[in-house]
N, C-alpha and C positions, 0 to 999 in steps of 0.2 A: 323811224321817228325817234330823236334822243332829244334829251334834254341838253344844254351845254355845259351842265354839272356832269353828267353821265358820260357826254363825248369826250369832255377833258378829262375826267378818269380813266378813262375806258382805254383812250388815245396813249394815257402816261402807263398804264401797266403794261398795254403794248411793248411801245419802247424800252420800258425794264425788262423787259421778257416775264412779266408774272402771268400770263396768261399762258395752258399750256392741256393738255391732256393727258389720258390717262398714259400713254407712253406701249399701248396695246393694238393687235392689227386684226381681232377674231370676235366676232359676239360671242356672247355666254350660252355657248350651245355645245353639250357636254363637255364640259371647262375640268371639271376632277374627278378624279378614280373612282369616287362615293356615288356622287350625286349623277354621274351617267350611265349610274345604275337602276336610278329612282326616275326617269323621265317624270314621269306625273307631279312629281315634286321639285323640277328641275325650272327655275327662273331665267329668259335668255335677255329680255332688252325691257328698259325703263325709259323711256319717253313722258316730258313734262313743257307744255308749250301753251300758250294762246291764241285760241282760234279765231280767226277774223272774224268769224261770225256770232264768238260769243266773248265778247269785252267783258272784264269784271271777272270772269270764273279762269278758271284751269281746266286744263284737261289732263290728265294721269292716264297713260296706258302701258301695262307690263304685262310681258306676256310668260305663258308657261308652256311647257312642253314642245320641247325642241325637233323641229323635223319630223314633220309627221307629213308619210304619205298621204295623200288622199284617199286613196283607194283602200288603205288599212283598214278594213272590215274584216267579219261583221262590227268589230265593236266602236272601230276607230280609235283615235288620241282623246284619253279621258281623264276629267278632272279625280281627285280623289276626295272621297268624303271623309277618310283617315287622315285629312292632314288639313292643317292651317295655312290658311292662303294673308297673306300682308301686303301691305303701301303701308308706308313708315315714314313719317315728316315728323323733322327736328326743325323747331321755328326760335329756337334759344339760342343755339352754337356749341351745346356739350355735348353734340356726338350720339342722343341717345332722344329715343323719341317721346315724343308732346301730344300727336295723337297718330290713329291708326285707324287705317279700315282692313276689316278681316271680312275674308268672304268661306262661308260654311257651305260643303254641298250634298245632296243628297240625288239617291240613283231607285227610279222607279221603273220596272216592267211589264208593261202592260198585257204581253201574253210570253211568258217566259217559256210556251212552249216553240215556238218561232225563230227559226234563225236569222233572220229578218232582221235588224236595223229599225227598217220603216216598211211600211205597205204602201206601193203606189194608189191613189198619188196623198202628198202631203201637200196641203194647201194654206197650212198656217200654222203657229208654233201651238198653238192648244188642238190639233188633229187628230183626231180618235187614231188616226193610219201613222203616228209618230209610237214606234213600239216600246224603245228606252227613250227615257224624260230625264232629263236632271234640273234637277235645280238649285237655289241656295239663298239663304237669310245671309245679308250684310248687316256687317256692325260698325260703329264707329267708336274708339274707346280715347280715353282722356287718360293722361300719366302724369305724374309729378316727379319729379326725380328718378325718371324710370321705372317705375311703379304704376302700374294701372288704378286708376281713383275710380272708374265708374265705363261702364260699356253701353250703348244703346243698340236697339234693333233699327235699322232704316227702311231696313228693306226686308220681304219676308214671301217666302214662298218665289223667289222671281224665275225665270224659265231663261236654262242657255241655249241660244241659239243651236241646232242640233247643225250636224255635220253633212258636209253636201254630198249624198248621196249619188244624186244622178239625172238628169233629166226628165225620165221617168219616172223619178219616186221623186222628184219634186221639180215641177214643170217653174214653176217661179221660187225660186230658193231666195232671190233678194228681197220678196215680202216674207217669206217666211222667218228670215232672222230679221229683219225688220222689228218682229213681235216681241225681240228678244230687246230692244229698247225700252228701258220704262224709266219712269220718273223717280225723282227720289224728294224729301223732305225739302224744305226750304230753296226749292229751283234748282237743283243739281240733275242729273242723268247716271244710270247704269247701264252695261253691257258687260257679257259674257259670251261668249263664243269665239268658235275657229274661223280666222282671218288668215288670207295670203300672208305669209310673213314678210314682215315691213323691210328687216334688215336688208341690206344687198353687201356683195362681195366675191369678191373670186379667193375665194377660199382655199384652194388647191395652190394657188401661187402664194399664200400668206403660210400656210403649215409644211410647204416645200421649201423651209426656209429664206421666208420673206423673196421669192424669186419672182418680182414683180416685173422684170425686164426681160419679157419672153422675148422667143426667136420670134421675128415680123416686125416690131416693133423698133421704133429711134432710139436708139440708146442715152441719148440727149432727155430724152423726159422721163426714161425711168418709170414705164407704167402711166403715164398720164395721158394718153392718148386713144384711151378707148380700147374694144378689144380683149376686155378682159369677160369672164363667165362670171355669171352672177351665181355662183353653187346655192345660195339658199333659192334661190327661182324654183316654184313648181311646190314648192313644200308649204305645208300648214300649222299653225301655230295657233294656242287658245290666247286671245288678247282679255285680258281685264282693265274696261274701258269706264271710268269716272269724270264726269263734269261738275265742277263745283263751284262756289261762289269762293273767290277768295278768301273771303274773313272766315271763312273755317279753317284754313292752314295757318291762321296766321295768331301770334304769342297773344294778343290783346280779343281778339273775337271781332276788329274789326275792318272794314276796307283798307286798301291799300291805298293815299293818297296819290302818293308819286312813286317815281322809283329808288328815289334816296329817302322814304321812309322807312323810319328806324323798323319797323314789320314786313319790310317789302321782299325780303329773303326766305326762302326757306332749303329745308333740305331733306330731299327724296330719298329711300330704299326700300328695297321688297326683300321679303324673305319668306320661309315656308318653314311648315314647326309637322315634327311626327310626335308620336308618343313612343317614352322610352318607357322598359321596364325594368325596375332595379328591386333584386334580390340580396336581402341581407338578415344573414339569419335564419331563415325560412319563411322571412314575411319580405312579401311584393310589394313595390310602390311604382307609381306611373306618375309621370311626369311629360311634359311639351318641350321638345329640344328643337333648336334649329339646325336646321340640314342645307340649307342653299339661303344663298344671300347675292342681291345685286342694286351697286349704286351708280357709280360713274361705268359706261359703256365698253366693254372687253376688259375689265379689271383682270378679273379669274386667270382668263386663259392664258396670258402674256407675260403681265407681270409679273402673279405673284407663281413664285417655282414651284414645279410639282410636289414637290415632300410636304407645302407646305399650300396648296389649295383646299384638301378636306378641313383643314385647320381655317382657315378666311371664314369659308362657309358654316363655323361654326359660331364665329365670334363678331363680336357687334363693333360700330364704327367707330367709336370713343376711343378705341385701343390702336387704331389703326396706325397712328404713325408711331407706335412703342413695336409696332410686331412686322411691318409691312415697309417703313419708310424705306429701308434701304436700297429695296426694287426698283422706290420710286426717284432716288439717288443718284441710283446710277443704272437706267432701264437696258435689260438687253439688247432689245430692237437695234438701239445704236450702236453697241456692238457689232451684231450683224451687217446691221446697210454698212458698216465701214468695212468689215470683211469681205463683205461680196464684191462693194463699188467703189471702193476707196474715197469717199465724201471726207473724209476727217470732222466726223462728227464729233462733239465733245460729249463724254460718255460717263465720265462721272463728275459730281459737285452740281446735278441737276435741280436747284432748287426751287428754279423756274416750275417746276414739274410739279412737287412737294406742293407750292402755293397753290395752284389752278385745282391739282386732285385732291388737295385735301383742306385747304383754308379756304380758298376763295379767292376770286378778283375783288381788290380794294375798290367800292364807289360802286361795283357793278353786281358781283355772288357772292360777295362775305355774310355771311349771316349777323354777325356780332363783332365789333372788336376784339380779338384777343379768343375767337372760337377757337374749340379745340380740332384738331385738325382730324377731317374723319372723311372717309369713301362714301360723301351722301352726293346726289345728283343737285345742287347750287342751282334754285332758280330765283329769278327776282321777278315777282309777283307784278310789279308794277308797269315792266316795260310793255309797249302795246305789242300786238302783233305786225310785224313790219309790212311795209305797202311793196316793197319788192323784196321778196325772201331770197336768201342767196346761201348757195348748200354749203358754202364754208364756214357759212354763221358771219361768230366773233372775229373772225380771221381775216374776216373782208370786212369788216366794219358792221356785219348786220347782225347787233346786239340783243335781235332777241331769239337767235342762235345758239347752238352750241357751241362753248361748253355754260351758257346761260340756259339752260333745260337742253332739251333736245327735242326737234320737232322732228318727224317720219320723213322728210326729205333731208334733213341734212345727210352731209357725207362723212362720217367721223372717221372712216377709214382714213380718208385723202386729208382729211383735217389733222388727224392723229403721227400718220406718214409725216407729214412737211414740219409739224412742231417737233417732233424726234430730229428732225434733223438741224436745226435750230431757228428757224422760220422768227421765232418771237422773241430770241434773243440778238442784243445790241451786236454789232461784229465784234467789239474787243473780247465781246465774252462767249465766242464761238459761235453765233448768229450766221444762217447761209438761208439762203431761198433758194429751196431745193424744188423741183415741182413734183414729188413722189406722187404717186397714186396704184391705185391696184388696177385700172382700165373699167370700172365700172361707178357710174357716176352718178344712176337714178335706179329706182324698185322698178322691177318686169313688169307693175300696173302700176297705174296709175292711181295715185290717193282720193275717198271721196273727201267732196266740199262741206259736208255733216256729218256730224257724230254718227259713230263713232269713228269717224274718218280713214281705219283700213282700209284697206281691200277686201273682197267678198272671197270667199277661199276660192279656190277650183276645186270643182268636183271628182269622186274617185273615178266616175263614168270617164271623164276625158284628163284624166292623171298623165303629165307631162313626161312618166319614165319608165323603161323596159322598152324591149323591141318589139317594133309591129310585123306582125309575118307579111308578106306581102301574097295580094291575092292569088287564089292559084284554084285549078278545077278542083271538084269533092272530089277527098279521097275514099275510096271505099270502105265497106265495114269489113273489115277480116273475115274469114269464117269460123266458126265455135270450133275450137278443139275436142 
């Protein structure tokens, strides 16, 4: 549903080619040297979309900790209480955030003599039989010029969803994280806990040098045809799940009227902060440094060059097109697909690219006239949730898509693919409709209809990887030497 202010916009940056992606083919799952040494600290995917079922709010979900088996016990994939968890919205256009929610967590043991996880069975998330608890106080903090003015507590004491252990130690796991649902101040929702990971992708033909035209396959589509392996399938990821009322992101404190009101933009990023310690002189100081940062989807991995990803992830978005633009310039990707397939893609003078990742679509993700051009995830508050979603988003016309937020089913891979190749530029200005794709088109489950709309993870008990021996008679016991 557009408005015909919005479709005629929407419609003209098309045609210019301002519409465009990040120019990257990998989520942000171990992306640089640093941070895929920190898993716990490591941010893979930022998703921001409206859910049909709740008009009026947002939903913000980022998640952490990349690739986590199920079966990783005893402890599992765990949050860290050493570190500062962030969602970061810029609702002005300079690059630097307006407000914030941090989430704090803490790690409780209930008999630390137990190798145990859980005691079967676990029946609910306050279970005497749940052994390690975590939990964590949400904040919401207000800034001025980049400066924090004032923090509140929202949330306090809340409980993460624990990790799906097994059948037996928890005969119903989907009430059990259930529990891990609770309310927030003024009509909003939280969640925390391990979800299926959302992303999908055949990963192995993206990091074997974009080789998305396997043997079987028509050489004519290039990957579009299905067929491809979804490598994140099977795996679990802690998602940080927020519902809110829109006039909290937004510059004024109030609703969004339309989608062409002057508040209707904003702009998403998470980040994660350690503590440094700095010795001088023989006296300590400590300080909160950032380690990981993520706004627009596969940034890290693709774009920006290895010498220079621990660097991204150190530095805030304001800066982006003085330290990053050139990536976004002239993107390798294109490169490559012209190497491998000879498309004659045009590969540098990408400006198309520059707008969409880091200023915005005119009339649709711009935050502000004249924003500073920053790596925040552009979403515009106002559009509804559309009555037929379509996974190419913006690209198909369905503008409340990506790269307008990004909801759990789009495809940004196959979105990101075919704009690399020039999908959204005019033909004089090296425009081709290419139909690249990696062969995979939707998540291994299917998404729920309610908050926090993941998936339920899979359990370690029936963990999707290693080999199953096949049955065979007992073998006997040795005898004792």
């Amino acid at each position: 549903m557009r408005t015909a202010l919005l479709g005629a916009a929407t419609v003209a940056a098309l045609a210019a080619g301002t519409l465009a992606t990040t120019g990257v083919l990998g989520s942000s799952h171990r992306e640089a040297p640093r941070i895929m040494l920190d898993p716990s600290a490591d941010n893979t995917d930022l998703y921001a979309f409206t859910a049909p079922d709740a008009p009026g709010k947002v939903t913000v979900i980022s998640n952490w900790v990349p690739l986590q088996n199920p079966a990783g016990g005893p402890y599992f994939g765990k949050l860290d209480p050493e570190a500062r968890y962030y969602i970061k919205i810029d609702n002005t256009g300079d690059g630097v955030e307006d407000v914030s929610y941090r989430w704090q967590f803490r790690n409780t043991f209930r008999n630390p003599n137990s190798f145990l996880y859980a005691v079967p069975p676990v029946n609910a998330i306050g279970d005497k039989n749940l052994n390690f608890v975590q939990t964590y106080d949400l904040y919401r903090g207000r800034y001025r010029g980049g400066k924090l003015v004032s923090e509140t507590r929202i949330g306090h004491n809340v409980p993460v969803a624990p990790d799906n252990v097994g059948p037996k130690t928890m005969p119903n796991y989907a009430a059990v994280a259930a529990g891990a649902v609770k309310p927030l101040p003024g009509g909003g929702k939280t969640f925390v806990g391990p979800v299926d990971d959302p992303f999908f992708v055949d990963l192995g033909s993206i990091f074997d040098g974009i080789n998305i035209d396997k043997p079987g396959r028509a050489a004519i589509g290039l990957g579009n045809q299905g067929g491809g392996k979804d490598d994140v399938s099977g795996f679990n990821v802690h998602s940080f799940a927020l519902q809110l009322p829109a006039a909290e992101l937004t510059r004024d404190g109030r609703a969004v009227a339309s989608p062409t009101a002057p508040n209707a933009v904003v702009g998403l990023w998470t980040s994660t902060e350690r503590k440094a310690i700095k010795v001088k002189r023989g006296k300590a100081s400590e300080r909160w440094v950032q380690v990981s940062r993520l706004g627009n989807p596969l940034i890290n991995e693709v774009v920006i060059p290895i010498g220079a990803k621990d660097f991204y992830n150190a530095t805030a978005p304001k800066d982006d097109l003085k330290n990053f633009g050139a990536g976004a310039l002239a993107p390798e990707p294109a490169k490559i697909l012209n190497a491998l397939f000879k498309l004659d893609i045009k590969e540098t003078g990408r400006t198309d690219v520059v707008q969409a990742l880091l200023t915005g679509i005119p009339g649709l993700t711009q935050i502000a006239p004249g924003a500073v051009p920053a790596d925040t995830l552009k979403f515009n508050l106002g559009v509804p949730a559309s009555a037929k979603p379509n996974r190419f988003g913006v690209l198909a016309g369905d503008t409340a898509g990506f790269p307008n937020g990004r909801r759990l089913a789009d495809d940004v891979t196959d979105i990101e693919l075919r704009v690399i190749a020039g999908a959204l530029l005019k033909p004089e200005q090296g425009g081709k409709q290419i139909p690249l794709g990696d062969g995979i088109d939707v998540n291994d489950k299917p998404f729920r209809d309610t908050f926090p709309y993941v998936a339920l993870p899979d359990s370690g008990f029936d963990a999707k990887f290693g080999r199953v021996e096949p049955a065979h008679a007992p073998v006997p016991q040795p005898p004792t030497p």
